[in-house]
C-alpha positions in Angstrom: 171.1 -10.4 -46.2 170.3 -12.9 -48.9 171.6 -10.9 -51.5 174.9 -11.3 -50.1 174.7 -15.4 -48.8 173.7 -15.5 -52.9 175.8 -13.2 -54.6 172.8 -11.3 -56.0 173.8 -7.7 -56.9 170.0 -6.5 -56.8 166.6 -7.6 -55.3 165.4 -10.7 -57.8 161.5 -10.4 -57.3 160.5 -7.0 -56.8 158.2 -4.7 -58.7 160.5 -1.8 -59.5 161.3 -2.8 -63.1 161.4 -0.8 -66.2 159.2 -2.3 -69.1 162.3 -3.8 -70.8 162.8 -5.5 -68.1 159.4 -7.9 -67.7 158.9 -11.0 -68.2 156.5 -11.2 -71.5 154.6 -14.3 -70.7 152.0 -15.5 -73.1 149.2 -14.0 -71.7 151.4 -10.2 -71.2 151.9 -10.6 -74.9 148.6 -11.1 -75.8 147.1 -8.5 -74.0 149.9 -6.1 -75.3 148.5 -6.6 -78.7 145.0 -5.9 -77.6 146.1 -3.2 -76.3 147.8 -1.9 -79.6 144.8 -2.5 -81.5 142.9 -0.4 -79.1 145.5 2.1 -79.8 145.1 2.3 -83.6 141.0 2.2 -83.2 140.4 3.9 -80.2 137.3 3.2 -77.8 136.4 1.7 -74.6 138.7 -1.6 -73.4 138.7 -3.8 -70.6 141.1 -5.8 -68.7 140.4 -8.4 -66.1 142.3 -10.7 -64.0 142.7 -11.6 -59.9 144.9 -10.1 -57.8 148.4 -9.6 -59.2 148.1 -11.0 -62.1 150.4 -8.8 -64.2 147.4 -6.5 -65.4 149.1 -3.2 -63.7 152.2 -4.1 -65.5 151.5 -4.7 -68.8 149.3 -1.4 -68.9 152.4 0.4 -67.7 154.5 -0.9 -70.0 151.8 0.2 -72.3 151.7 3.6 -71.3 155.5 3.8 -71.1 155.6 3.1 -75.3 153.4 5.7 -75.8 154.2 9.0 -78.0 153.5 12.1 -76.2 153.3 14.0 -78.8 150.4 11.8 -79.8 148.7 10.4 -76.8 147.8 12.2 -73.7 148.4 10.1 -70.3 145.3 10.0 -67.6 146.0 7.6 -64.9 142.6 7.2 -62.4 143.4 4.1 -59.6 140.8 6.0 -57.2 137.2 4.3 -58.0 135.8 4.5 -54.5 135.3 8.1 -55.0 132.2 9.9 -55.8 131.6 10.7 -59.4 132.2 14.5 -59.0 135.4 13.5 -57.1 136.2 12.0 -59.9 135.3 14.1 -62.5 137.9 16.7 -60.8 140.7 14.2 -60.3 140.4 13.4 -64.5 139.7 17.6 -65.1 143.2 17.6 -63.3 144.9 14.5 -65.4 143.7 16.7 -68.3 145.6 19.9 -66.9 142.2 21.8 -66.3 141.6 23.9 -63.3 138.4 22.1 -62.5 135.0 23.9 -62.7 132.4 23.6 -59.7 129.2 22.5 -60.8 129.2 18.8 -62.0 127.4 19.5 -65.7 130.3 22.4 -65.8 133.0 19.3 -65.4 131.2 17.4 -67.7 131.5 19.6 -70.4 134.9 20.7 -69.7 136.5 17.4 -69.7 134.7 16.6 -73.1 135.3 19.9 -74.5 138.9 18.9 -73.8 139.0 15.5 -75.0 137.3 16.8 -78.1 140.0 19.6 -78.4 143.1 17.4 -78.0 142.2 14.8 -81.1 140.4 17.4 -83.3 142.3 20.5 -82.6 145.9 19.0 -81.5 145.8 15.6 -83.1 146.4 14.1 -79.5 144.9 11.2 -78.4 143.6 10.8 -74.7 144.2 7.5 -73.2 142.7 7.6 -69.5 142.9 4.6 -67.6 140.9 3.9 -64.4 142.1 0.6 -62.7 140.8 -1.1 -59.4 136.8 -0.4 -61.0 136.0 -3.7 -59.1 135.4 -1.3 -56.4 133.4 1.5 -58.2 129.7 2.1 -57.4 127.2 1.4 -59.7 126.5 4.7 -60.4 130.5 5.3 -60.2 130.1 2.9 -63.6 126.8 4.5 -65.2 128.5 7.9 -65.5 131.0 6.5 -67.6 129.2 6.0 -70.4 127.6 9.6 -70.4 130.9 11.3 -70.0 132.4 9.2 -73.1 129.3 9.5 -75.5 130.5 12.0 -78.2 129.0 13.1 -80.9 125.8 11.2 -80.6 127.7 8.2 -79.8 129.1 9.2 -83.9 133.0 8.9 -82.3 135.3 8.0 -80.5 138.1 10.9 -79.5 139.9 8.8 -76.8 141.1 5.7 -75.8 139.3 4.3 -72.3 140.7 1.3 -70.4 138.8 0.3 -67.5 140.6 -2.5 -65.5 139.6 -4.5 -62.1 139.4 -8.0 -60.8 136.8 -10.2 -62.1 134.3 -9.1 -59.9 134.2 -6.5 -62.1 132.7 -8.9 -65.0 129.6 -9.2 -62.5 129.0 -5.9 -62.5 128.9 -4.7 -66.2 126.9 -8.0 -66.6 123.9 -6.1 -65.0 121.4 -5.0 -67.0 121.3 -1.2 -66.4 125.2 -1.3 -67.3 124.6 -2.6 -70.6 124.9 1.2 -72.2 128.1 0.8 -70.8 129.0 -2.4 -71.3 127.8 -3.1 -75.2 130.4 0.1 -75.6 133.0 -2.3 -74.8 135.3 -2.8 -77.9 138.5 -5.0 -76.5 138.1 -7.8 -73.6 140.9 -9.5 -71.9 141.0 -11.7 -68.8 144.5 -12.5 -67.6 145.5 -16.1 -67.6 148.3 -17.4 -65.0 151.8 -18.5 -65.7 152.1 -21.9 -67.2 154.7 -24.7 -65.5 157.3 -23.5 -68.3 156.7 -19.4 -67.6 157.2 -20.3 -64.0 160.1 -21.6 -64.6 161.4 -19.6 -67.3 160.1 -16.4 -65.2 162.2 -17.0 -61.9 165.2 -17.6 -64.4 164.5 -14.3 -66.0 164.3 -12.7 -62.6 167.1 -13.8 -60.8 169.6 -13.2 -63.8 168.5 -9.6 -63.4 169.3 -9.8 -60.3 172.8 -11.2 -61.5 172.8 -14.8 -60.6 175.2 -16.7 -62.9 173.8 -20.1 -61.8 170.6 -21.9 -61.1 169.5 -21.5 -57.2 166.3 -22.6 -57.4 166.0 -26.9 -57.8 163.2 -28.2 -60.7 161.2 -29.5 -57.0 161.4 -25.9 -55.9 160.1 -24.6 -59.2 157.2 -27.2 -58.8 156.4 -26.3 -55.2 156.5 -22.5 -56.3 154.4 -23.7 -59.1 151.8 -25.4 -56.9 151.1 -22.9 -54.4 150.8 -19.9 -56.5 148.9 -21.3 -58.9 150.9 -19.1 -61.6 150.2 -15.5 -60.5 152.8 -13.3 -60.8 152.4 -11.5 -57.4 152.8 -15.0 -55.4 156.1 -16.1 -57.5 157.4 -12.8 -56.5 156.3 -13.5 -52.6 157.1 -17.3 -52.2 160.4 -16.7 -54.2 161.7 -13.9 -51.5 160.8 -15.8 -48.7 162.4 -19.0 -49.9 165.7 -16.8 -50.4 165.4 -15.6 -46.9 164.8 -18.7 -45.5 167.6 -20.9 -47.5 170.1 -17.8 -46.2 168.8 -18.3 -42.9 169.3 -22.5 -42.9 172.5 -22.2 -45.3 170.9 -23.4 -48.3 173.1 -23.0 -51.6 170.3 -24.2 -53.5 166.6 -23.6 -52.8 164.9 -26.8 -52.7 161.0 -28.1 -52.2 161.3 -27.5 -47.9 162.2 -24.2 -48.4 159.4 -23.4 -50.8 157.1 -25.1 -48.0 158.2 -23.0 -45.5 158.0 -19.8 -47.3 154.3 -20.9 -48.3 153.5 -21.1 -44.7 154.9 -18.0 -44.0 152.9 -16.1 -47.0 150.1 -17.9 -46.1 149.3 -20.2 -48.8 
């Protein structure tokens, strides 16, 4: 309904956008270089940041510029399983028909990360996000399973990635194996006052708007409330298009934003 009442030909704030299409804020920039150089040397990374922060994203868009002819794609988002649950769910990323006894999974999965980079020149990049959730032991396996070689190499790339939470965890002391493994940290940082700005621009031109519907005091109220995470733009934005369609609004202003704060609850 808004779409029409604003002559939008696609939905400004929603998720479903290819990699060229992100905004690349400071902080999506920054971690995309991280993430390079963990590319070119390989090892254990991780990435922190609250609740839609962008850190999804930017891995995807990661993922999305890699070769496959050179890299190997393992996504893992499931860290509330059991380890041996997981081990099968990464022997299946790898294409393996999983064996039944976990020490049989264990040294399948690093027989096969050891036979993609030495034997195929291909370069395993698993990713396990949501870890904020993982069990301790969930955590302690990890650094058994990617210890090669006497801890001599490194035949994969690892990114682990949660909320902050997850800081507290690898802080404790029998994490450390895991933890002092750890070659690339990141936290993500929220959108300043400019990206906010410059962000719902870049998202409701996408969506073909060919002039500014959102007022500088809207911008400011948006900026206010979602204290510059990505996630809540995208949600207080919507919701101020629905409600200036609802009232008649041809331009979104600071009551609308209030409303649609309310409504999110923020």
């Amino acid at each position: 309904m808004y779409r029409a009442f604003y002559s939008l030909s696609s939905r400004p704030f929603t998720k479903e956008l290819t990699p060229a299409q992100m905004f690349a804020s400071a902080s999506f920039e920054e971690l995309t270089a991280r993430l390079h150089y963990l590319k070119d040397n390989r090892g254990i990374g991780l990435i922190t940041g609250e609740a839609g922060s962008g850190k999804t994203s930017v891995i995807r868009a990661f993922a999305s510029d890699l070769n496959p002819a050179l890299f190997k794609l393992a996504y893992f988002p499931l860290s509330t399983v059991t380890v041996n649950d997981f081990y099968r769910g990464l022997a299946f990323a790898l294409d393996l028909t999983p064996a039944f006894r976990k020490v049989d999974l264990f040294q399948q999965i690093q027989a096969t990360v050891s036979e993609l980079y030495a034997g195929k020149k291909i370069t395993p990049v698993i990713i396990l996000d949501e870890l904020q959730l993982a069990t301790p032991s969930f955590l302690s396996e990890l650094h058994l399973l990617f210890n090669f070689a006497m801890d001599a190499q490194n035949p994969y790339i690892l990114i682990l990635c949660g909320m902050p939470l997850l800081l507290n965890k690898l802080a404790l002391a029998y994490q450390q194996p895991l933890n002092q493994r750890i070659i690339l940290r990141y936290k993500m940082q929220p959108l300043t006052r400019d990206e906010i700005s410059a962000y719902v621009e870049h998202h409701m031109k996408l969506a073909g708007a060919n002039h500014p519907i959102f007022s500088s005091a809207a911008i400011e109220a948006i900026s206010a409330a979602s204290r510059g995470w990505p996630r809540l733009i995208n949600n207080l934005a919507t919701n101020s298009l629905v409600y200036g369609c609802q009232k008649g609004l041809p331009i979104i202003d600071e009551e609308a934003v209030r409303m649609a704060a309310i409504e999110t609850g923020l």
